[in-house]
N, C-alpha and C positions, 0 to 999 in steps of 0.2 A: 191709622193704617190705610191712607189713601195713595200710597206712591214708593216705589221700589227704595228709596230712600229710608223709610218709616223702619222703624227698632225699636227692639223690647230692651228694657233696662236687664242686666243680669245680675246677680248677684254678687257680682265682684263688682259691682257699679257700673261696668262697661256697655257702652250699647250694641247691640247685635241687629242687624239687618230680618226682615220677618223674611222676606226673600232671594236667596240666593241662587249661585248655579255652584253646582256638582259636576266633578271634571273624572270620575271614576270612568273606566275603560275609554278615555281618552288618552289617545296615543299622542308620549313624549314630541317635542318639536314644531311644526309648522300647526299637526292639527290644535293642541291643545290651547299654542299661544294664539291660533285666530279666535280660539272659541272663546278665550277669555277675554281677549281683548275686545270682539262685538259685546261679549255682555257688559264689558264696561262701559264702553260706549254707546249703549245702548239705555245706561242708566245702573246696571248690576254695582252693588258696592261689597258682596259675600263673594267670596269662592271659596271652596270646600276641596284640597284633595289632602292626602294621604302618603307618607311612604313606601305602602304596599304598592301604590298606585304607577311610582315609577315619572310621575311626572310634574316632579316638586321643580325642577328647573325651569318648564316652560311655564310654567305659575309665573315662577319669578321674574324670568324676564315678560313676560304679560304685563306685570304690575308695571315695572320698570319702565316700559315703552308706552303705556297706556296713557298718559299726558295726566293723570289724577293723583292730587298728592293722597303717599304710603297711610299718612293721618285718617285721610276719610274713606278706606278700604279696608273688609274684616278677612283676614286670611285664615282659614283652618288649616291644620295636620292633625297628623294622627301616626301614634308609634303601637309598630306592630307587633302579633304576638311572638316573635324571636327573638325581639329585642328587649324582651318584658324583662323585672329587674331592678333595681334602683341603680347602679354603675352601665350595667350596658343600656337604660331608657338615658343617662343623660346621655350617654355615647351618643345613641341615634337621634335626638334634639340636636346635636351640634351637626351631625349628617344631614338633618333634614334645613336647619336655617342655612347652611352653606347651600346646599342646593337652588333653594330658592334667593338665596342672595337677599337675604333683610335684616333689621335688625333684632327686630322682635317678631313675634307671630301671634295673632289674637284669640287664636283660642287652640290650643293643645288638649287631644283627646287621647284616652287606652283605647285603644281600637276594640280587643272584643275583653271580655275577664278573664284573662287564662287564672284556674283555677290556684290559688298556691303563691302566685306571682300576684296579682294585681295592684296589694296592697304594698308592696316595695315599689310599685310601679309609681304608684300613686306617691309615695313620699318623695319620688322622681322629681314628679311633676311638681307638687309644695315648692319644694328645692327654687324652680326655673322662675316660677312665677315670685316666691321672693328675691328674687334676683335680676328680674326686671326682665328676663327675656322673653317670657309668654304672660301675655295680660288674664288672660282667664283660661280656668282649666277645667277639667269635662269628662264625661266619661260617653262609650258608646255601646248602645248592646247589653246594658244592663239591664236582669231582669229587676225587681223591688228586693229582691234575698242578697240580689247583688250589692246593691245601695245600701243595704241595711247593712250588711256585714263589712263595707268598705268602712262608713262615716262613723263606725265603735270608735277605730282607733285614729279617724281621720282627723287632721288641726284645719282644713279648710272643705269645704262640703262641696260637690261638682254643684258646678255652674247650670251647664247642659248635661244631657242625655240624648243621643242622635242613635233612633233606632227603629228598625224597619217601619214604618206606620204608612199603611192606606186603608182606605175604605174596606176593601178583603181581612185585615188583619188594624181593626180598627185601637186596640193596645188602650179601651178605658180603665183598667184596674189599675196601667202603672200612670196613664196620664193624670189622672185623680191624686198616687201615690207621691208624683213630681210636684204637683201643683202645690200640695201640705206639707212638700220640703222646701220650696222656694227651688225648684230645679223645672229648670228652661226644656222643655221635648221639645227635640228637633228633628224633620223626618226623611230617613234615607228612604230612597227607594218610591214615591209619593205616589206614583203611579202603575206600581206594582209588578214594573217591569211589563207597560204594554198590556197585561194581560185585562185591564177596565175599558182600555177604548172602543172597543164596542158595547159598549151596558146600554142598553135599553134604558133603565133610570136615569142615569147621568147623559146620554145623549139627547130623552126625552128633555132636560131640565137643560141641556145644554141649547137647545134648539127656540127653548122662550127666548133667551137673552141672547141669541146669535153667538155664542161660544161653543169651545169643543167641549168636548169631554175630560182631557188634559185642564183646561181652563177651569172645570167647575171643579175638579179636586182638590185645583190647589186652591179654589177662593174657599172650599169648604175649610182644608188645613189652616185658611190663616181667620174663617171665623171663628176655629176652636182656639185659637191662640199658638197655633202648631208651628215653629220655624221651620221652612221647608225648603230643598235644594233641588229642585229638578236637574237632570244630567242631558247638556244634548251636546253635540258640536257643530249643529247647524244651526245659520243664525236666521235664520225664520223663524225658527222652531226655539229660538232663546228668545226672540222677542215676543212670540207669540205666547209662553208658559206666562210672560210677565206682563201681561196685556189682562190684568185679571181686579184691576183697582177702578172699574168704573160700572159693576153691579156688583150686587147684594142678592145672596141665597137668603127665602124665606127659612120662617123655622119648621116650616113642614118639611119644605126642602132638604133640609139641614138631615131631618128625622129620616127621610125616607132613605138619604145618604148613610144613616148612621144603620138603619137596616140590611145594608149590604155584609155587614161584616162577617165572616167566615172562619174567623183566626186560624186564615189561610197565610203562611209565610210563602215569599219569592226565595227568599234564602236562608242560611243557617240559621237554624234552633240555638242561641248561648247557651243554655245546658246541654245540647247534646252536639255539640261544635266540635270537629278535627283541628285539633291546635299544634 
């Protein structure tokens, strides 16, 4: 794990980037395809967005203008919960690759569990990925009740889990829970929406090694093993998140980080979620 390049094996075989950029409330067009395209050139090989997101087209042509061939780039979606379903999820898989104009997509996610639906959702996605159009598939926002009640009746077990995780809402009972399934945590939100950048702890820790604050969460995220997607559209601020491969938190460090936690959420509760 020494360079933006570096990937965890998944359990569909595929490799995944440990760090990515998140392109969530970036707006469709000029913002989104600059942001993605600095992070590609700036070394990013993940992007993360979504169909809720509204900005699955400037993805695509991002990729497309980016001069990096489609092969060494991991693109995420994600189908939302309107679309939940087994008929209407492929529907919006065939919405979402047109959008972004590819062939395939690397990793297909259920955005949150709507409750009733998931598990047709989920036989959606089985469907794509034998069929060659999404190479691995995922789930997001699942709690451990979630996972457990999906993989009874599941023929292929999610890959990933991409779900709120920072230092505030540090998520050890499911990261534990992922680890003894062979399921990849990967974390939305890593910075908890702003609300760490001033911590004391993490500024103090930040200020040995000449790093932010920003900088030490995410080196903490990728010494737990955590795939993480920081979200910016500025690209100081995308090459700065990624400037995080050339220290090492001690393991007091690590602990004193891990003492933060609050299972404080930025956002929706999956059990108690407006779907």
């Amino acid at each position: 794990m020494n360079n933006l390049q570096s990937t965890t094996t998944l359990s569909s075989g595929y490799a995944m980037p440990w760090l990515g950029l998140g392109v969530y409330k970036a707006q469709e067009g000029n913002e989104v395809v600059g942001a993605v395209k600095a992070a590609i050139a700036h070394g990013y090989r993940s992007i993360d967005t979504a169909a809720l997101y509204g900005n699955e087209e400037g993805v695509g042509k991002a990729v497309r203008e980016s001069g990096v061939p489609r092969e060494e780039l991991f693109i995420t979606t994600k189908v939302w919960n309107s679309d939940h379903g087994y008929d209407s999820t492929l529907k919006a898989f065939e919405q979402s690759i047109s959008k972004l104009g590819l062939d395939y997509v690397d990793l297909y996610l259920i955005h949150w569990p709507v409750k009733g639906k998931y598990k047709d959702t989920w036989r959606a996605l089985e469907k794509l990925q034998k069929d060659g159009r999404v190479r691995t598939i995922g789930v997001s926002n699942f709690h451990v009740h979630h996972l457990e009640d999906l993989m009874q009746d599941a023929e292929v077990k999610p890959a990933v889990n991409q779900v709120e995780l920072h230092p505030l809402l540090s998520q050890t009972e499911l990261r534990s829970y992922c680890k003894s399934q062979g399921i990849q945590i990967e974390a939305w939100s890593p910075l908890a929406a702003g609300q760490l950048l001033d911590n004391e702890v993490l500024a103090g820790i930040g200020a040995k090694y000449g790093k932010s604050t920003a900088q030490v969460i995410i080196r903490w995220d990728l010494q737990h093993e955590i795939v993480t997607i920081p979200k910016s559209v500025k690209e100081h601020r995308i090459i700065e998140n990624a400037d995080v491969f050339d220290f090492e938190l001690t393991a007091d460090e690590m602990q004193q980080i891990d003492g933060l936690n609050r299972n404080q959420r930025t956002g929706g509760d999956p059990d108690n979620f407006n779907f």
